[in-house]
VEXDREN-2710 file (C-alpha; in Angstrom, 1 decimal):
% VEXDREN-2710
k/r/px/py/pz
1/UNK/0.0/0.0/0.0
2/UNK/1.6/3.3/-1.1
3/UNK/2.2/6.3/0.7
4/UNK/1.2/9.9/-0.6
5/UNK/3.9/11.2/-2.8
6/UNK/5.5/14.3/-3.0
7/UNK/3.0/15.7/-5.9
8/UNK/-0.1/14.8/-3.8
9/UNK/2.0/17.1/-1.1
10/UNK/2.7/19.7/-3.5
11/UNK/-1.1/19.7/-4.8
12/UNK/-2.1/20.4/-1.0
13/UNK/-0.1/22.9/-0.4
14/UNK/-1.2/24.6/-3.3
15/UNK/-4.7/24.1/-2.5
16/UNK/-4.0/25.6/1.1
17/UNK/-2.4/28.8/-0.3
18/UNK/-5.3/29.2/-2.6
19/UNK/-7.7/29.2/0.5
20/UNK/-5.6/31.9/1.7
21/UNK/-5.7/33.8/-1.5
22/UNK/-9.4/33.6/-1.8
23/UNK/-9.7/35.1/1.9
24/UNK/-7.3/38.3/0.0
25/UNK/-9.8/38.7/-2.5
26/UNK/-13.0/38.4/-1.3
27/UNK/-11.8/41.0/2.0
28/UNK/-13.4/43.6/-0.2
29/UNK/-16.5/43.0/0.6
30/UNK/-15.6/43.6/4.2
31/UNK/-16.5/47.0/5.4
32/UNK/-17.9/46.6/8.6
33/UNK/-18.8/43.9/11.4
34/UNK/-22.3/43.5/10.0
35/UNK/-20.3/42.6/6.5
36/UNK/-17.6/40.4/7.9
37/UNK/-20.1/38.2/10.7
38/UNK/-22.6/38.0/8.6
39/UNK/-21.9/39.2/5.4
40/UNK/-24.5/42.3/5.6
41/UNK/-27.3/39.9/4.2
42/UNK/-26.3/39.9/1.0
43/UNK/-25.4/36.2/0.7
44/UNK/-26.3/34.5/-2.4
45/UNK/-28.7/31.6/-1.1
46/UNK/-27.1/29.0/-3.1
47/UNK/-23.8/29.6/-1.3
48/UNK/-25.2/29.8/1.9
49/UNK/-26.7/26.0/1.2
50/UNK/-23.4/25.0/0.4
51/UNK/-21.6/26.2/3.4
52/UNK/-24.5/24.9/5.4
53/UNK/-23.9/21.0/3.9
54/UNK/-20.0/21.4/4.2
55/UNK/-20.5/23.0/8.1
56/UNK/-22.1/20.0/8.6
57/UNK/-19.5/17.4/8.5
58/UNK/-15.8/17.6/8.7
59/UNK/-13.3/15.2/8.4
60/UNK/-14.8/13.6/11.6
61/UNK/-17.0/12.2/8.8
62/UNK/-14.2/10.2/6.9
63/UNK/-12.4/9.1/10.6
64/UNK/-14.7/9.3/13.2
65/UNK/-18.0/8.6/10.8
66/UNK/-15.9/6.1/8.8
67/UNK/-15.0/3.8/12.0
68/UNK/-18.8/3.8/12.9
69/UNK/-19.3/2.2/9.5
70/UNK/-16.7/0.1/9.6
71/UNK/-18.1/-1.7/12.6
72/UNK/-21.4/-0.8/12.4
73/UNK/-22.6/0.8/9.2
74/UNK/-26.4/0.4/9.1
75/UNK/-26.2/2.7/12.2
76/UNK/-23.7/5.1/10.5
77/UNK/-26.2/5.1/7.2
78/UNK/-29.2/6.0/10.0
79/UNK/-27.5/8.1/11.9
80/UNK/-26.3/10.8/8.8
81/UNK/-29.9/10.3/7.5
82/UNK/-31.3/11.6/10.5
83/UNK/-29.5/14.7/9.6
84/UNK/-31.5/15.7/6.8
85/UNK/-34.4/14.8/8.6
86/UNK/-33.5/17.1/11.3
87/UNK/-34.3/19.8/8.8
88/UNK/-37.1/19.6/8.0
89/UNK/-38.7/22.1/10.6
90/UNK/-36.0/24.4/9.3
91/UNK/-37.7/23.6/5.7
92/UNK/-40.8/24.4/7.3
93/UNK/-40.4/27.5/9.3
94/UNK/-37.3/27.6/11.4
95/UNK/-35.3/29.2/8.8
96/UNK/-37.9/31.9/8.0
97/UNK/-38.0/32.1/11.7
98/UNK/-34.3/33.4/11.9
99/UNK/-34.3/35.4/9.0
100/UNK/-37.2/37.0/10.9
101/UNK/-35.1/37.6/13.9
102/UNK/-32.4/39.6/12.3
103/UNK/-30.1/38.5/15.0
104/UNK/-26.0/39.3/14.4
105/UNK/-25.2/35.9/16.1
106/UNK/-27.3/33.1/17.2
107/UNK/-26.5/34.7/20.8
108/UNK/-27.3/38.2/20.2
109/UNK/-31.2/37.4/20.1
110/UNK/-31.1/36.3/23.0
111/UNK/-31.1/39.4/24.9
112/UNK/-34.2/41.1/23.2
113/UNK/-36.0/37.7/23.9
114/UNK/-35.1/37.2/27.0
115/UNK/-32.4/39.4/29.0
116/UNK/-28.3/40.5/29.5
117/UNK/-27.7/38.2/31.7
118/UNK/-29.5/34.9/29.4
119/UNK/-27.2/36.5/26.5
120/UNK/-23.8/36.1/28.9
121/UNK/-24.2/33.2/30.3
122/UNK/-24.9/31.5/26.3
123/UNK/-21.9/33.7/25.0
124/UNK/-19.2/33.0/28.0
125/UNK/-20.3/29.3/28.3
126/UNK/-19.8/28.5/24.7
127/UNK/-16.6/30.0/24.3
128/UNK/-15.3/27.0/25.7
129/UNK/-17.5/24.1/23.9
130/UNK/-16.8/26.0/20.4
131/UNK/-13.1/25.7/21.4
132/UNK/-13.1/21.5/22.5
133/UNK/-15.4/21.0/19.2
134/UNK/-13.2/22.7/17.1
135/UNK/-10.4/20.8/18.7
136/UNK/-12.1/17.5/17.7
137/UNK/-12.6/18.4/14.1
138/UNK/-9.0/19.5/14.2
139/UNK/-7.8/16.5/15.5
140/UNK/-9.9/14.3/12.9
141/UNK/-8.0/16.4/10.2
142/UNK/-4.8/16.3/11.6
143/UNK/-5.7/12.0/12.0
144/UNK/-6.5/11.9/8.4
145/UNK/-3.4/14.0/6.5
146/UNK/-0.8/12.7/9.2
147/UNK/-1.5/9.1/8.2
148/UNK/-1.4/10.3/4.3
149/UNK/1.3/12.5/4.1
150/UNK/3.3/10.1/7.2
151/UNK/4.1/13.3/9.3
152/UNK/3.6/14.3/12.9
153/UNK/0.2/14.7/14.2
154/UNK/1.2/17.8/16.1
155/UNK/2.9/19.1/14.1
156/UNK/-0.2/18.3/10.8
157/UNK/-2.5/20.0/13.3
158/UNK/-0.5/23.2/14.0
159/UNK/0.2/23.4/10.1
160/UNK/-4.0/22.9/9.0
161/UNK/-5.2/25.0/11.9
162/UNK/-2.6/28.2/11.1
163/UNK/-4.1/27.8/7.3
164/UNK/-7.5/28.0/8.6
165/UNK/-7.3/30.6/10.8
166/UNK/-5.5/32.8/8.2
167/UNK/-8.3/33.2/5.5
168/UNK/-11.0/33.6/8.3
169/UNK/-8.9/36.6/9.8
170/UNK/-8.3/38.1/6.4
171/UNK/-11.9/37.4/4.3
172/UNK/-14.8/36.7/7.2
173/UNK/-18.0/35.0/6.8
174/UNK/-17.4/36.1/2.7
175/UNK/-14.2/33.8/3.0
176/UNK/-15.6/31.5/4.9
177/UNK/-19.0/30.7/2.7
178/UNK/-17.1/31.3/-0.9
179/UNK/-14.4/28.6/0.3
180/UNK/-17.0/26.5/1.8
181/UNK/-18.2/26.3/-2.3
182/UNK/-15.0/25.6/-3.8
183/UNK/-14.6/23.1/-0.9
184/UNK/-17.8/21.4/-2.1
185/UNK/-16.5/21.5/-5.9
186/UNK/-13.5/19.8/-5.0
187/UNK/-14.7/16.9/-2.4
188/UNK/-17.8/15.7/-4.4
189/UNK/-15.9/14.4/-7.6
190/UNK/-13.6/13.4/-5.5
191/UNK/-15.7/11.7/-3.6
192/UNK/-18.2/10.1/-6.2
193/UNK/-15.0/8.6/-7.8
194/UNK/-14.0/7.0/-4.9
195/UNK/-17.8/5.6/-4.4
196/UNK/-17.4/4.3/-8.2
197/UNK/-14.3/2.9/-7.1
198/UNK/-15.6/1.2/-3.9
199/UNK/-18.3/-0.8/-6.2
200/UNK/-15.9/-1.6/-9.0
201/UNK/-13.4/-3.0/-6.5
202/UNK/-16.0/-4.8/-4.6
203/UNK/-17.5/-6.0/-7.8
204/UNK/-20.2/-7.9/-6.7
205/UNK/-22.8/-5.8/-4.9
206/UNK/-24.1/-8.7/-3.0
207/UNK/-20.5/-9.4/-1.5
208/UNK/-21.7/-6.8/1.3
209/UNK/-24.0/-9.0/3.0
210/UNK/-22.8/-12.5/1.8
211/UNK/-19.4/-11.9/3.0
212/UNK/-20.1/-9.3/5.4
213/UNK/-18.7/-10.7/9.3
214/UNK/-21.7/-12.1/11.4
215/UNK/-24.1/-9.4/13.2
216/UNK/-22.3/-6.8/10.8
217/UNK/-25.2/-5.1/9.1
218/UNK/-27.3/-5.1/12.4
219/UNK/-28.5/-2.2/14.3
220/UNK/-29.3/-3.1/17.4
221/UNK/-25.9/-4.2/19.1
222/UNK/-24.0/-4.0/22.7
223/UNK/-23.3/-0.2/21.9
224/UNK/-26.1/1.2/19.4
225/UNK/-30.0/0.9/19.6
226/UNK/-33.3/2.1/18.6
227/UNK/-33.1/5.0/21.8
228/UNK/-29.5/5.7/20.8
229/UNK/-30.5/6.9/17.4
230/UNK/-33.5/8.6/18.3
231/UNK/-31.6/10.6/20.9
232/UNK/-29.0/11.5/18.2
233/UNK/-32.3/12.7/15.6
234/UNK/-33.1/15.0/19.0
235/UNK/-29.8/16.0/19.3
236/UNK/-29.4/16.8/15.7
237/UNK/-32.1/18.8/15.3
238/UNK/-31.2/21.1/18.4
239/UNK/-27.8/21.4/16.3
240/UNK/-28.8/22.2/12.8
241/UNK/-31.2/24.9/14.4
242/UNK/-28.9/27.4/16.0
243/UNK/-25.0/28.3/15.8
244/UNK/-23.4/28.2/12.3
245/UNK/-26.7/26.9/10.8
246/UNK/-28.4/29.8/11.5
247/UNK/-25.7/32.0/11.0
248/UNK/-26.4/30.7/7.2
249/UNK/-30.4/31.5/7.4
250/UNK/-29.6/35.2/8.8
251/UNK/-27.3/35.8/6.4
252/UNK/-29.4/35.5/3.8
253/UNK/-31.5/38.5/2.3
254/UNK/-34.9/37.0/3.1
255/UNK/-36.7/34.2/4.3
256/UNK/-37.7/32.8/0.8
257/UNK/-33.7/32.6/0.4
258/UNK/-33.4/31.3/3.6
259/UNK/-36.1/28.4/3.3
260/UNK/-33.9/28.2/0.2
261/UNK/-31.0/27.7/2.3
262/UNK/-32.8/24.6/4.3
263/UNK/-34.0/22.6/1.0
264/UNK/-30.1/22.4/-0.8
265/UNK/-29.2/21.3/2.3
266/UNK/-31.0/19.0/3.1
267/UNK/-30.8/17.4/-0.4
268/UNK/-27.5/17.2/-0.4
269/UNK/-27.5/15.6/3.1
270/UNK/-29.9/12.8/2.1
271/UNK/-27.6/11.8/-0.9
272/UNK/-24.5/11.9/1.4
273/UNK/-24.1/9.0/3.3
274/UNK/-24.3/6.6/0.6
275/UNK/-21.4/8.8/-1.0
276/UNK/-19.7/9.5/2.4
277/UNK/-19.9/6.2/4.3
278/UNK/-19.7/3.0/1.3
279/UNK/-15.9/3.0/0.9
280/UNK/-15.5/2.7/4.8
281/UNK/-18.1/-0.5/4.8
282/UNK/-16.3/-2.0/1.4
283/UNK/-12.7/-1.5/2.8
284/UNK/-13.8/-4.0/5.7
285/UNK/-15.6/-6.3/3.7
286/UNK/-12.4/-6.3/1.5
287/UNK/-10.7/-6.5/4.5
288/UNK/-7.9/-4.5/3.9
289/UNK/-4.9/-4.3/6.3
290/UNK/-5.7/-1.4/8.6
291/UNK/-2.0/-2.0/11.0
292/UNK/0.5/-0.3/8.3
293/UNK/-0.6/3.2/8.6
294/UNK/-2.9/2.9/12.2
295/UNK/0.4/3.8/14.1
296/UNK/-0.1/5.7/17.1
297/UNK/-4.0/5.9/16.3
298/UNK/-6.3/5.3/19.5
299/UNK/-8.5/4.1/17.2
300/UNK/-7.6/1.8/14.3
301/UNK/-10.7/1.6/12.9
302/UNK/-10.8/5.3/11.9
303/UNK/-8.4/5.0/9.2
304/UNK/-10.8/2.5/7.0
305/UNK/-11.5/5.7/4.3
306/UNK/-7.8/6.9/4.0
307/UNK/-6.7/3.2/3.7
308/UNK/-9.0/2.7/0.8
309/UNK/-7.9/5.8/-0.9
310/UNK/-4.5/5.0/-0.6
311/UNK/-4.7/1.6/-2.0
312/UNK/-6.9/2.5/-5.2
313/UNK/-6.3/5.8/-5.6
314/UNK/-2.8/7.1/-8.2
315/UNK/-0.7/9.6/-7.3
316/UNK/-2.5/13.1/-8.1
317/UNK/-6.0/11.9/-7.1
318/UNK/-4.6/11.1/-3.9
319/UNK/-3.4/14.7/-2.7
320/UNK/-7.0/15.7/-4.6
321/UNK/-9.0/13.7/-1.9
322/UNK/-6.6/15.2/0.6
323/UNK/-7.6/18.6/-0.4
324/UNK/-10.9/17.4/-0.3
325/UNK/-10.5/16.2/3.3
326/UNK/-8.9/19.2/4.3
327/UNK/-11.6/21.5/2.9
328/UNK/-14.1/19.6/4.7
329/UNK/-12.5/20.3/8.2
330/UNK/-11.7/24.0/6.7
331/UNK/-14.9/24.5/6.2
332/UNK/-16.2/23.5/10.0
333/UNK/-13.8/24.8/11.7
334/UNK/-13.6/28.3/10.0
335/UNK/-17.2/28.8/10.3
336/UNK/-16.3/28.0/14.5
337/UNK/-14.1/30.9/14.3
338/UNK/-16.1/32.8/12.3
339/UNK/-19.5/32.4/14.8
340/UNK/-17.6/32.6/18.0
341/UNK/-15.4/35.8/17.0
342/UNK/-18.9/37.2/16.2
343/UNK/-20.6/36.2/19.6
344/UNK/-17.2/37.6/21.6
345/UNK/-17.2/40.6/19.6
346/UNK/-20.6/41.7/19.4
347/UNK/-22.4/39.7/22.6
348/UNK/-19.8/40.2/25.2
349/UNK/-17.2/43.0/24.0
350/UNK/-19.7/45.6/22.8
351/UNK/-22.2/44.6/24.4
352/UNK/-21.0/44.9/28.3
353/UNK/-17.1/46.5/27.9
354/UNK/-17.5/49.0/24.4
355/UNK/-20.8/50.1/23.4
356/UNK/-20.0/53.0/21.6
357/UNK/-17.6/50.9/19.5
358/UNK/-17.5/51.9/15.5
359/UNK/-18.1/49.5/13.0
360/UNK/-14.4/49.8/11.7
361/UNK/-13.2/49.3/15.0
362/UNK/-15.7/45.9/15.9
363/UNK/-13.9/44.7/12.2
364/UNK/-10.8/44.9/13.6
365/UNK/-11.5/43.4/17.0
366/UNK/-13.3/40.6/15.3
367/UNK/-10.1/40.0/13.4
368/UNK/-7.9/39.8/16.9
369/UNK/-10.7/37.2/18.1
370/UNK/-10.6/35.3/15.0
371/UNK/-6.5/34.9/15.9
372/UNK/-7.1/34.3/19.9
373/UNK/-9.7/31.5/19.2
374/UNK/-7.5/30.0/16.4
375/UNK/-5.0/29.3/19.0
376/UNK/-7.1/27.9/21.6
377/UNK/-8.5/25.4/19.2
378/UNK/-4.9/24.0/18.1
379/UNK/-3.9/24.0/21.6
380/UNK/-7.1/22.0/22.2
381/UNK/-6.2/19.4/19.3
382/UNK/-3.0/18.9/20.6
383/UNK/-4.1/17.9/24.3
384/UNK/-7.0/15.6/22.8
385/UNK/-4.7/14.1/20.6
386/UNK/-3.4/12.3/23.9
387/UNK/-6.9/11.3/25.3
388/UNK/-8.1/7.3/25.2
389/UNK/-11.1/6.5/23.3
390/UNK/-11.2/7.7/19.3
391/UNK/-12.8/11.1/17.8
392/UNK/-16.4/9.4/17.5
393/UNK/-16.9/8.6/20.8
394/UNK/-15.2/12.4/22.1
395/UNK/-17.9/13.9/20.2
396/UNK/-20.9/12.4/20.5
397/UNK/-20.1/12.9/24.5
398/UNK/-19.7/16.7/24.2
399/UNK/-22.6/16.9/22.2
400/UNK/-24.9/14.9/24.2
401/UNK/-24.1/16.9/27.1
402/UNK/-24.2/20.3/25.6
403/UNK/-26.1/20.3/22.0
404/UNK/-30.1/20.0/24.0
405/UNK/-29.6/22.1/27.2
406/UNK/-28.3/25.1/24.9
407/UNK/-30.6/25.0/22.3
408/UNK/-33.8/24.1/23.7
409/UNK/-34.0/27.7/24.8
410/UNK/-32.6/28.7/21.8
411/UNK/-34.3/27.4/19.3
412/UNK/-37.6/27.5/21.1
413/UNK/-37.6/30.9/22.2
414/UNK/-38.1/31.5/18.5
415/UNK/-41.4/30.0/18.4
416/UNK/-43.0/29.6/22.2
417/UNK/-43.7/32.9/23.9
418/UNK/-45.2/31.8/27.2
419/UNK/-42.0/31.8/29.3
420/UNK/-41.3/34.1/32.3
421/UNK/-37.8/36.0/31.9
422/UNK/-35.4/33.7/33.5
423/UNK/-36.7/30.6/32.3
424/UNK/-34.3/30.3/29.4
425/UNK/-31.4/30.9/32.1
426/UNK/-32.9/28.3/34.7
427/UNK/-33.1/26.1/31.7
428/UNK/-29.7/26.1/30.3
429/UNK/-28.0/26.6/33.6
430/UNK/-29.4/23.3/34.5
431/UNK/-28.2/21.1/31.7
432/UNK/-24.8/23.1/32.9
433/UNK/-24.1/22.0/36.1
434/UNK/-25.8/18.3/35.4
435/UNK/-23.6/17.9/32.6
436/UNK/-20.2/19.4/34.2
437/UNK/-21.3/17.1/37.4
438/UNK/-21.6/14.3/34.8
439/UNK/-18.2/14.9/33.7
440/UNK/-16.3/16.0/36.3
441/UNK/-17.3/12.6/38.8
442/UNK/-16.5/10.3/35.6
443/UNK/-19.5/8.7/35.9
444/UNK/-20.8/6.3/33.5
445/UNK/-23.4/7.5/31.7
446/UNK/-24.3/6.9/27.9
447/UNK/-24.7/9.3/25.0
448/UNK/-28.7/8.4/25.2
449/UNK/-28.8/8.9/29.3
450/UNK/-27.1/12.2/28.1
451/UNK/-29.3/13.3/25.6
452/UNK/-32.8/12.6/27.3
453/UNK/-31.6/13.0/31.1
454/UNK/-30.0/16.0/31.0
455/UNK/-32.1/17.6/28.1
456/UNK/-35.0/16.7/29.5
457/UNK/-34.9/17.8/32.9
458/UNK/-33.4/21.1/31.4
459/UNK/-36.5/21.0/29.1
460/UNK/-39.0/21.3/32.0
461/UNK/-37.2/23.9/33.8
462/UNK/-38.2/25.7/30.3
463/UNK/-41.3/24.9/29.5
464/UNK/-42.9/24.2/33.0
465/UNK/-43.1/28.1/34.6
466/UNK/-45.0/29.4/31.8
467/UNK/-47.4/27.3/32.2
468/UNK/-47.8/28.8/35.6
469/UNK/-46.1/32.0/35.2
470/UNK/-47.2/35.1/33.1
471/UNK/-44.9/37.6/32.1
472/UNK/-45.4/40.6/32.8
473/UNK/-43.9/44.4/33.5
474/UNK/-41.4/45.7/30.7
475/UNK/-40.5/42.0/29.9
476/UNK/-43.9/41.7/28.8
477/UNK/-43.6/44.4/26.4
478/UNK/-40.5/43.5/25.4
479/UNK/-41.7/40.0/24.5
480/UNK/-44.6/41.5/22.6
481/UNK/-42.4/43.8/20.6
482/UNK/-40.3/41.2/19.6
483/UNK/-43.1/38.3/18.3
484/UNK/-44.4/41.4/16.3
485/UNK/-41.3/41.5/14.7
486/UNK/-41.2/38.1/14.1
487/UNK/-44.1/38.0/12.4
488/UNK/-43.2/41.0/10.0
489/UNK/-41.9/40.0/7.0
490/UNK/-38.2/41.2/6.0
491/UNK/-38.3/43.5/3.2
492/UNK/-35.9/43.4/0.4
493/UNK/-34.6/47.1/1.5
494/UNK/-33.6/45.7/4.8
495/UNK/-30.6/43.6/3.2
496/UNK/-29.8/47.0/0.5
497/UNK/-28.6/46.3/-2.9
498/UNK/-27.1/42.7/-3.5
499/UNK/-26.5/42.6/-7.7
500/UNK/-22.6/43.7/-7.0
501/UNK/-21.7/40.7/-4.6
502/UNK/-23.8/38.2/-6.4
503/UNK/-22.1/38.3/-9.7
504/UNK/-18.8/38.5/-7.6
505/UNK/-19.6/35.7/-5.8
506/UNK/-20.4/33.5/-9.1
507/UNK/-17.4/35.2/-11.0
508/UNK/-14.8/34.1/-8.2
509/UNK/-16.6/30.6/-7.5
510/UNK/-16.5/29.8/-11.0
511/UNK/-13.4/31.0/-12.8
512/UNK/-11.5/29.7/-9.3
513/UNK/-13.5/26.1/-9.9
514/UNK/-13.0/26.1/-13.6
515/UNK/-8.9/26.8/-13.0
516/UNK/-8.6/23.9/-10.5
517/UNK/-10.1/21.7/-12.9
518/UNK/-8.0/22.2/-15.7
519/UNK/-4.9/22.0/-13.0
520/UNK/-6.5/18.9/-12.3
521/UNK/-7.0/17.6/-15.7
522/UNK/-3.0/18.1/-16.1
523/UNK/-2.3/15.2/-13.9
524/UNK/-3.4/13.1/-17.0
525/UNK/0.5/14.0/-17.7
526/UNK/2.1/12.2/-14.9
527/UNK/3.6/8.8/-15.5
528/UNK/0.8/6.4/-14.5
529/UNK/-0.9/3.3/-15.8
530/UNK/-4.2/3.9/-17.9
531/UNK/-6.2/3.5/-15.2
532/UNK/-4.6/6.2/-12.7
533/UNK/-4.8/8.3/-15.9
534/UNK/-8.7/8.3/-16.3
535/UNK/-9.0/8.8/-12.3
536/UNK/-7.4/12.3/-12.2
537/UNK/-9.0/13.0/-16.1
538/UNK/-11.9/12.2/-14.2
539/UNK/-11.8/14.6/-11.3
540/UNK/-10.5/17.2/-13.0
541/UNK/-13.5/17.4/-15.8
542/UNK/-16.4/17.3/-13.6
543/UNK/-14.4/19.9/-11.5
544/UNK/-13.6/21.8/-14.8
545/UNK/-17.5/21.3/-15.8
546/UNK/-19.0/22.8/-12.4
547/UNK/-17.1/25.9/-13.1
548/UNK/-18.1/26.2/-16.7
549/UNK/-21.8/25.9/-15.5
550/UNK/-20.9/28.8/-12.7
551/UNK/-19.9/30.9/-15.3
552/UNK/-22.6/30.4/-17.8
553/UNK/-24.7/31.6/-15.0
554/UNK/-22.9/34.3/-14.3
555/UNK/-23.1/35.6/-18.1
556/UNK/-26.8/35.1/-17.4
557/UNK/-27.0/37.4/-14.6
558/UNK/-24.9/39.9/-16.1
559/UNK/-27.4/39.7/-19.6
560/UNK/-30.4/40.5/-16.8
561/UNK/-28.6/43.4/-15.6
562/UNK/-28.0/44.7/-18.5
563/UNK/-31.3/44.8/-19.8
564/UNK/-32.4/46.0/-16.8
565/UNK/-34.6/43.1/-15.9
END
């Protein structure tokens, strides 16, 4: 089984410094904290979708995602199905909902619907999740390119993370969303080949359950059942409805974009896990030897995806796909910094220490955040890196813990009004000190105990006082005011004139999609068999077609313009 060789390095370090350069060129559109957290409404909804689907996953999703499906893939096929089925309420009317609100951050709400100190609490508190979470995605990257590329963990993660944090200081949400698309051009050939590949290899499709190890394709197992993957659907849903999934929704200029915004999504994620998780399930039915490049892993059976692309993939394709993997990661983690540098800025630094502060001034401080955070993060990586147990199992703890307490008052206080002021506080506070308790006294508790236990109770402490309590006083009026807003439509003049950053936003996605494709399509040139030949043709074209497409509709917007339609 071959290593990556030193093109496939060279083609990702070209790929990072084109992140970097994208971040340069899209800082124009940058002129104040409204433009850089949330990119002063004006975001294409097409390109919000796309940076919603690739903020969805990381390269947790070909380590962490990939072990799951190695031992257990009928849970990992229900489990990433349950993601697009957690949007469906945004399809309905969550996403309307926060295009409604007209928030800055999925914090800043918080203190017209409920108070300061509900705000705080949210912003201080998940300072220090956002900074563990992006430590796990960090890791999984680091996982991935360090068993590639044969290099030092640490080191892969300081390298990945300094990348990251570089285009999100320089470009904002703008950099963030626009690479988030040229992200998604690059992993989904690369990603559908690698599918084609899986069957072609495996040959006969029935080999997946005829030669498949006994129990394999079973759901209900000593680890997973029925309750664990309803708690993760609950979980889910809590999670594609607030942070960086609604940062995409607000983002947008209304709330027929942002409904938009929901439906790509979710397409995209129903097609996914066939795409994502089938070279993971073939690579044990195959079984391929996992011990050559599982050195120093915790967790062996996260390498199954990476194994498989390195024994089928040429050179070329290979550094492709690690591009790929490293965009997904890119994409998560810069839209952590992105969020968080918004809540610190706007919810806790002008908010409580500068309120006065200039919009220039917020830019800049959002930039020093976006450095400060970037650090934490690696730092975070690097101390995980040394923890038992592999990246699966450290996330789905975090997120059972946190995910429900925080966003039931989130994501609720959006639709249910009959809450007394503190309720949201109470609730969240709760799932706080149950969770840290949880934690802290190592006791056993599973991902489902997690979920329902410590949501639930925090749950009651929501919903219960109102049904007891009325609001009343200036919270009342408060609360009225703002449900009145919610149920005023936003109006195009709201989000100002959008033509300009729409036809920028197509001219730089597509010319910059349309170049890496004929890069691509160059590899045909390197001395390989036939075979690795038509791989990295292959890439290339459908990379070099999605940006032709781009382009054609950017011509077609600039015709409308033109004639004044």
């Amino acid at each position: 089984m071959r290593m990556a060789t030193g093109i496939d390095l060279y083609i990702v370090v070209i790929y990072m410094v084109l992140m970097v350069v994208i971040g340069i060129i899209v800082s124009r559109f940058n002129k104040s904290d409204s433009d850089f957290f949330k990119s002063g409404n004006k975001m294409p909804w097409w390109l919000s979708g796309l940076s919603f689907f690739m903020t969805s996953f990381s390269v947790y999703t070909f380590t962490g995602a990939a072990g799951l499906a190695y031992r257990a893939p009928s849970v990992a096929l229900v489990l990433y199905l349950c993601n697009a089925v957690a949007l469906v309420p945004a399809v309905l009317f969550l996403a309307a909902k926060w295009r409604r609100s007209r928030a800055m951050t999925s914090m800043s709400y918080l203190s017209e619907r409920y108070d300061v100190p509900t705000n705080q609490l949210y912003s201080w508190s998940h300072l220090g999740v956002a900074v563990v979470q992006g430590g796990v995605q960090l890791l999984a990257l680091g996982k991935f390119i360090s068993v590639a590329m044969g290099t030092p963990l640490g080191l892969t993660i300081l390298v990945c993370g300094i990348v990251i944090a570089v285009y999100c200081l320089i470009g904002g949400l703008w950099a963030v969303v626009i690479t988030d698309s040229l992200q998604f051009m690059v992993l989904f050939p690369c990603a559908l080949v690698v599918l084609f590949l899986s069957f072609h290899e495996l040959g006969d499709v029935g080999r997946l359950v005829s030669q498949a190890p006994p129990d394999f394709w079973k759901i209900e197992t000593q680890e997973f059942d029925w309750w664990y993957i309803l708690a993760y659907l609950v979980m889910i849903f809590f999670a594609m409805s607030s942070g960086a999934p609604a940062q995409r929704f607000f983002s947008v200029k209304d709330e027929k974009e942002a409904k938009k915004v929901a439906i790509l999504s979710m397409v995209l994620l129903l097609i996914a896990p066939l795409i994502w998780l089938t070279p993971p399930i073939v690579t044990r039915i195959l079984d391929l030897d996992l011990s050559s490049v599982t050195t120093g892993l915790n967790a062996p059976q996260e390498a199954a995806y990476v194994v498989f692309c390195m024994k089928f993939l040429p050179a070329g394709a290979m550094g492709i796909m690690l591009s790929a993997m490293l965009a997904a990661t890119m994409s998560s983690i810069s839209s952590t910094f992105n969020v968080y540098a918004a809540v610190i800025t706007e919810d806790i630094i002008k908010q409580v220490f500068w309120k006065n502060a200039k919009a220039g001034t917020l830019l800049l401080i959002g930039r020093v955040v976006t450095v400060v955070l970037a650090v934490l993060v690696i730092a975070a990586a690097i101390m995980q890196s040394r923890i038992d147990g592999g990246v699966f199992e450290i996330m789905m703890t975090i997120s059972g813990i946190v995910v429900v307490p925080a966003g039931v008052p989130i994501v609720m206080g959006l639709l249910v009004k009959r809450t007394p002021r503190w309720a949201a506080l109470a609730s969240y506070g709760t799932g706080l000190v149950i969770g840290a308790a949880v934690l802290l006294l190592g006791k056993d508790i599973s991902f489902t105990q997690e979920v329902f236990w410590v949501g639930g109770l925090s749950s009651l402490v929501y919903f219960i006082p109102g049904l007891i309590i009325k609001a009343r006083g200036n919270y009342k009026v408060a609360l009225d005011k703002f449900f009145v807003k919610m149920e005023t439509a936003v109006s195009r003049s709201e989000s100002g004139e959008s033509d300009r950053t729409d036809r920028s936003s197509l001219k730089i996605t597509g010319w910059t999609t349309a170049g890496m494709g004929l890069a691509i399509m160059a590899l045909f040139m390197l001395d390989l068999d036939l075979k690795g030949k038509l791989i990295n043709l292959s890439i290339g074209f459908m990379i070099f077609l999605v940006g032709v497409l781009l382009l054609l509709a950017t011509a077609h917007l600039d015709k409308k313009t033109n004639n004044g339609i």
